[in-house]
KOLGU-4560 file (N, C-alpha, C; in nm, 3 decimals, padded with zeros to 5 digits):
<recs>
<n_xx: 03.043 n_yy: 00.521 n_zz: -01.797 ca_xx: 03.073 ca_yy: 00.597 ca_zz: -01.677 c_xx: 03.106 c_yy: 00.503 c_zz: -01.562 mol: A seq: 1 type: UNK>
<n_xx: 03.020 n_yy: 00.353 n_zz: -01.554 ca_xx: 03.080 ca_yy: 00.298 ca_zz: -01.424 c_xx: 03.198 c_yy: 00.209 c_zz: -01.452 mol: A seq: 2 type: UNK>
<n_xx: 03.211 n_yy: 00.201 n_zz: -01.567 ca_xx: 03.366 ca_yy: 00.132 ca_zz: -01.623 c_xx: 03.470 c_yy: 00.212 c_zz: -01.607 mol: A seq: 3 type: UNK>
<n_xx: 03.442 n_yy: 00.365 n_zz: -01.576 ca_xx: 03.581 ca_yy: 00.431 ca_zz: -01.576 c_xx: 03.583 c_yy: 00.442 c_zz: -01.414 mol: A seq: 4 type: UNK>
<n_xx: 03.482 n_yy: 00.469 n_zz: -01.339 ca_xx: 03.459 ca_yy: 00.459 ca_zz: -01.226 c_xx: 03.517 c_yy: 00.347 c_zz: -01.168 mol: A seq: 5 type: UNK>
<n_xx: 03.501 n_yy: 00.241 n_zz: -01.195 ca_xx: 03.562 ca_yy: 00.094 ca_zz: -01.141 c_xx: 03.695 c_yy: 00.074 c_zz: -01.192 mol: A seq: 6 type: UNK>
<n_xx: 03.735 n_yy: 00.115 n_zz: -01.302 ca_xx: 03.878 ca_yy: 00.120 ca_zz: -01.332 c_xx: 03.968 c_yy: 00.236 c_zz: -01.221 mol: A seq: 7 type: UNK>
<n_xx: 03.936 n_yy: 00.328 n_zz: -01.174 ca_xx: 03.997 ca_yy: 00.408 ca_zz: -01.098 c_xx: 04.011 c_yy: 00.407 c_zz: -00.983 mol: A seq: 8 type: UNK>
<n_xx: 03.883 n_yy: 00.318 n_zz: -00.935 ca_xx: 03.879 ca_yy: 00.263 ca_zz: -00.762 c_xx: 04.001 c_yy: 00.161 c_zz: -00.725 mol: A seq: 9 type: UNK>
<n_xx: 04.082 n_yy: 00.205 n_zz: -00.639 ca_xx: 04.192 ca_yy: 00.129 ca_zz: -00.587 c_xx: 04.195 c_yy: -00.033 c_zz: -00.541 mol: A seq: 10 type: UNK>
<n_xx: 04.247 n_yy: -00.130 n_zz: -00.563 ca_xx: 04.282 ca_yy: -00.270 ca_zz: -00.461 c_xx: 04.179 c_yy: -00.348 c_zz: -00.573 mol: A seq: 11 type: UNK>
<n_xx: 04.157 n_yy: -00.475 n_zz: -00.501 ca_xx: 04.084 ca_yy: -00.580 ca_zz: -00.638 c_xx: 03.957 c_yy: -00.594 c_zz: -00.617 mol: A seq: 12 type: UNK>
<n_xx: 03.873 n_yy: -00.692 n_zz: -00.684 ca_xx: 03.765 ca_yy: -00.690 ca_zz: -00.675 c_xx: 03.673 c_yy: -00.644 c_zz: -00.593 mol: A seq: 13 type: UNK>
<n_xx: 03.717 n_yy: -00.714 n_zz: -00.488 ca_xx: 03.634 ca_yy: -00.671 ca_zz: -00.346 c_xx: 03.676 c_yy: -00.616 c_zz: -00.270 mol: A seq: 14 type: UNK>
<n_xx: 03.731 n_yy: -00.500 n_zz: -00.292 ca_xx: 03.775 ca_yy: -00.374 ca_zz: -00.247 c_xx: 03.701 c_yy: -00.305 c_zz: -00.309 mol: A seq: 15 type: UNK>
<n_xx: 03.703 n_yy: -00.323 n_zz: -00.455 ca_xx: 03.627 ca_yy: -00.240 ca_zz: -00.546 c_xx: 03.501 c_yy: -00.237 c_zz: -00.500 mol: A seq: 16 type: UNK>
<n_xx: 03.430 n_yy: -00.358 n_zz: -00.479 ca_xx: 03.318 ca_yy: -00.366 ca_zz: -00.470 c_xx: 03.225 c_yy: -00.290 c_zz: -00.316 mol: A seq: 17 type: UNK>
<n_xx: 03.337 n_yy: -00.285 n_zz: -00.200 ca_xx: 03.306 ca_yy: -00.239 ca_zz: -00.112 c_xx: 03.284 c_yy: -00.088 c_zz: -00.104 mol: A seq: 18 type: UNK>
<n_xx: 03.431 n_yy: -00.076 n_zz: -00.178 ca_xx: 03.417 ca_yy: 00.119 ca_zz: -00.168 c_xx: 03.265 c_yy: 00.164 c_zz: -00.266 mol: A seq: 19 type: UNK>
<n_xx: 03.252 n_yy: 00.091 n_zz: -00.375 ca_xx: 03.103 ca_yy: 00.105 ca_zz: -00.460 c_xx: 03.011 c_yy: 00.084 c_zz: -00.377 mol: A seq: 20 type: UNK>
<n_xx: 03.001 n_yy: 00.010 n_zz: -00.267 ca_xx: 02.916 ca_yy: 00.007 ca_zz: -00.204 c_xx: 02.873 c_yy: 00.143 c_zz: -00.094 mol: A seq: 21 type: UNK>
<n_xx: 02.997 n_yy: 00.165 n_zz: -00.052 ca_xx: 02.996 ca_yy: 00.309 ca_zz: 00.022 c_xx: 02.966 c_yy: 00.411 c_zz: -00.009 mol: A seq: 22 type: UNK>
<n_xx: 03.020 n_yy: 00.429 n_zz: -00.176 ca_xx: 02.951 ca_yy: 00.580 ca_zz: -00.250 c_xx: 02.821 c_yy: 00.525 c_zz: -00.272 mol: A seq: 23 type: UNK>
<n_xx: 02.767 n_yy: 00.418 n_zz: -00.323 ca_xx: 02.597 ca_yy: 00.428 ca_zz: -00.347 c_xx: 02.520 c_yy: 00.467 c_zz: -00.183 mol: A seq: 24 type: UNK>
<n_xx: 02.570 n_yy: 00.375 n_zz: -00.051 ca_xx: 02.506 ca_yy: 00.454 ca_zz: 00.024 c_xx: 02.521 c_yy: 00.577 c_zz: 00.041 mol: A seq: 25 type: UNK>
<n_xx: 02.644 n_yy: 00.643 n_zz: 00.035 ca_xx: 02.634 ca_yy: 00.846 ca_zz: 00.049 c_xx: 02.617 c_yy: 00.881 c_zz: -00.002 mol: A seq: 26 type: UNK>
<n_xx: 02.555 n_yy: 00.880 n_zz: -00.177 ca_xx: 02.478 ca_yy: 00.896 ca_zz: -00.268 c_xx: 02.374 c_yy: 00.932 c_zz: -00.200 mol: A seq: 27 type: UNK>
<n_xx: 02.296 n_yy: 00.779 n_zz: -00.191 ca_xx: 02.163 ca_yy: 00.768 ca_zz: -00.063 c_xx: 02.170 c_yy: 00.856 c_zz: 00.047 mol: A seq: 28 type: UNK>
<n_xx: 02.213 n_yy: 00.869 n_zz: 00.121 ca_xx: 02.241 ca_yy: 00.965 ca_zz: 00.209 c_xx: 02.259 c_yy: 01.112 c_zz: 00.182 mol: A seq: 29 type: UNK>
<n_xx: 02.331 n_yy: 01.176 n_zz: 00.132 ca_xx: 02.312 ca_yy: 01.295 ca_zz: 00.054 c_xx: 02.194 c_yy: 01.327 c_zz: 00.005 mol: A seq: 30 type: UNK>
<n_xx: 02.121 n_yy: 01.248 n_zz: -00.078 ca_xx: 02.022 ca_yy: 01.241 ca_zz: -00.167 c_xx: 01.930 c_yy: 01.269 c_zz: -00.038 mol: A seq: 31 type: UNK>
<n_xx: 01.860 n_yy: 01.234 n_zz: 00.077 ca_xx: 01.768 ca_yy: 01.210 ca_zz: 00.143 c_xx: 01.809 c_yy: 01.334 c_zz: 00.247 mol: A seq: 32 type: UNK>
<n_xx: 01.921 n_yy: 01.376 n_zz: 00.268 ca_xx: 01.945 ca_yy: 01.446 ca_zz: 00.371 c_xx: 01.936 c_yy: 01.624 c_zz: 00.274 mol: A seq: 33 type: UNK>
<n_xx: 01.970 n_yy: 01.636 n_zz: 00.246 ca_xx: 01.988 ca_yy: 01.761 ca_zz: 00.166 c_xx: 01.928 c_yy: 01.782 c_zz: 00.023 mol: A seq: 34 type: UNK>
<n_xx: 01.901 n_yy: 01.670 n_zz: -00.051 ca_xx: 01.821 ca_yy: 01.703 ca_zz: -00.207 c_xx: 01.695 c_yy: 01.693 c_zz: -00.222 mol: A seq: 35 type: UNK>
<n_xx: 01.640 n_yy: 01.578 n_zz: -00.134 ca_xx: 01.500 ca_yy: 01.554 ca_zz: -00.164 c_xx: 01.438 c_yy: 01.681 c_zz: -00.056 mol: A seq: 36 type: UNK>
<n_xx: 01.518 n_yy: 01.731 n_zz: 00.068 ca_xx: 01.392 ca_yy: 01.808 ca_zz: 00.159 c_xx: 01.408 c_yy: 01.938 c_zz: 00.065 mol: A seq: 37 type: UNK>
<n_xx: 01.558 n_yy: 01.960 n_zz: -00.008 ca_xx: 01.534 ca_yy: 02.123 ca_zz: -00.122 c_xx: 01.465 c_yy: 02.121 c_zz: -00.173 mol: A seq: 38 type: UNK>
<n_xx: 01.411 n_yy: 01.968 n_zz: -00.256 ca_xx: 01.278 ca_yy: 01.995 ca_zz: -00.404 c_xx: 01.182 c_yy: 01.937 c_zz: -00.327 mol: A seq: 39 type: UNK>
<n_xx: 01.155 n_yy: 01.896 n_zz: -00.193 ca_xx: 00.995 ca_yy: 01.845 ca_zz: -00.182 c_xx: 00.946 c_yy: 01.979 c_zz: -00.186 mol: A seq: 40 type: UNK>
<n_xx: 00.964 n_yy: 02.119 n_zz: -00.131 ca_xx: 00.848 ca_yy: 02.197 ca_zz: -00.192 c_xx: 00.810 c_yy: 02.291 c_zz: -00.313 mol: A seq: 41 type: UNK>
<n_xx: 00.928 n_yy: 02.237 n_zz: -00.399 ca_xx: 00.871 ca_yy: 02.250 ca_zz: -00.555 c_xx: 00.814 c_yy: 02.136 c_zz: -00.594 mol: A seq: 42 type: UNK>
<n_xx: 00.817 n_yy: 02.061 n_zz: -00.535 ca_xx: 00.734 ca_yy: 01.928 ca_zz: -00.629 c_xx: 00.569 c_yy: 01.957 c_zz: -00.597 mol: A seq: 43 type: UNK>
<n_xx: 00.450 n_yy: 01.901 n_zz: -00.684 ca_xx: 00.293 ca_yy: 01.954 ca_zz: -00.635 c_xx: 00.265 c_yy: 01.822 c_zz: -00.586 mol: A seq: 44 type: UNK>
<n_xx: 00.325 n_yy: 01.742 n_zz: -00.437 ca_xx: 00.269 ca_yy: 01.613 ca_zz: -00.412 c_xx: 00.177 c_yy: 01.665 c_zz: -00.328 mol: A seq: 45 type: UNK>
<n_xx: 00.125 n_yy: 01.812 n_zz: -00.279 ca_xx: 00.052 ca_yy: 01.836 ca_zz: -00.163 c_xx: -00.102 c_yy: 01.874 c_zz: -00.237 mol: A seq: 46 type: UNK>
<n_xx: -00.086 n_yy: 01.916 n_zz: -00.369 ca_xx: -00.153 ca_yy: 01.971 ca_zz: -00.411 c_xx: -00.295 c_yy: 01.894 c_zz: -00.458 mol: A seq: 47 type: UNK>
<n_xx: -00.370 n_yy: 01.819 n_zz: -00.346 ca_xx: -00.428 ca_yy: 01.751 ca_zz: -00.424 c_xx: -00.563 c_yy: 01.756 c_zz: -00.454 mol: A seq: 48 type: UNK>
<n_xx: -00.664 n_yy: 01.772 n_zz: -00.549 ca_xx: -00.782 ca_yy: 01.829 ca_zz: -00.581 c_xx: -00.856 c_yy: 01.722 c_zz: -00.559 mol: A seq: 49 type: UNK>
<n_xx: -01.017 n_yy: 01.756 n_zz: -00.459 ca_xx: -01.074 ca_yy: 01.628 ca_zz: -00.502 c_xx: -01.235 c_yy: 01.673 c_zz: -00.521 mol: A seq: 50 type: UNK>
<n_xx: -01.281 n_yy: 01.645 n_zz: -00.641 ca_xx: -01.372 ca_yy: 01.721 ca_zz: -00.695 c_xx: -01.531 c_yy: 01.578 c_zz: -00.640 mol: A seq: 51 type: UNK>
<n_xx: -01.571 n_yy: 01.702 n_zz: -00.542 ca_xx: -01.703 ca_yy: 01.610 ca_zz: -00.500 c_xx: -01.814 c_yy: 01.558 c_zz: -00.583 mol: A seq: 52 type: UNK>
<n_xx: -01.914 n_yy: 01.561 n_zz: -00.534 ca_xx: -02.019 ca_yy: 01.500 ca_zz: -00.625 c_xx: -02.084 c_yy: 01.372 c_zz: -00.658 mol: A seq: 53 type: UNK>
<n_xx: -02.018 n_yy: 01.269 n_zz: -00.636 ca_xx: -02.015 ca_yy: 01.139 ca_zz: -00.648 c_xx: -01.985 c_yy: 01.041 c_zz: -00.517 mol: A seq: 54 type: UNK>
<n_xx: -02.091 n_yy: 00.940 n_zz: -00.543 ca_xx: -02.101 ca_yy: 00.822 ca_zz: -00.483 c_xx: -01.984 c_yy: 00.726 c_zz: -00.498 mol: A seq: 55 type: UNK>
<n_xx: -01.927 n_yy: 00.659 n_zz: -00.342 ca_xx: -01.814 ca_yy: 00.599 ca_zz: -00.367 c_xx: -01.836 c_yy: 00.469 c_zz: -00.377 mol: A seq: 56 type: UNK>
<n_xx: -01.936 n_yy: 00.418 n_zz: -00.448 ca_xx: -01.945 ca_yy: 00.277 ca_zz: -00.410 c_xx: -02.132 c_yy: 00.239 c_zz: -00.465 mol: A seq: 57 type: UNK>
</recs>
């Protein structure tokens, strides 16, 4: 997949390498702005049980 990806990106190496650099950050960006706040409240990171009883130390 990133061999056909890099074969299709326009100009030479480091062109290539720049525009790859731009989709991984708006990847990142997308990802943090709109995907992770849809599934943080299906995910159970809030859910957390803590069963007393015991000495910490």
């Amino acid at each position: 997949m990133y061999g056909w990806i890099w074969r299709h990106l326009p100009g030479n190496a480091w062109v290539k390498a720049v525009i790859s650099l731009v989709l991984v950050l708006l990847v990142v960006f997308v990802l943090f702005q709109w995907v992770f706040p849809w599934a943080e409240p299906l995910l159970p990171f809030n859910d957390v049980t803590v069963n007393g009883g015991g000495n910490a130390g």
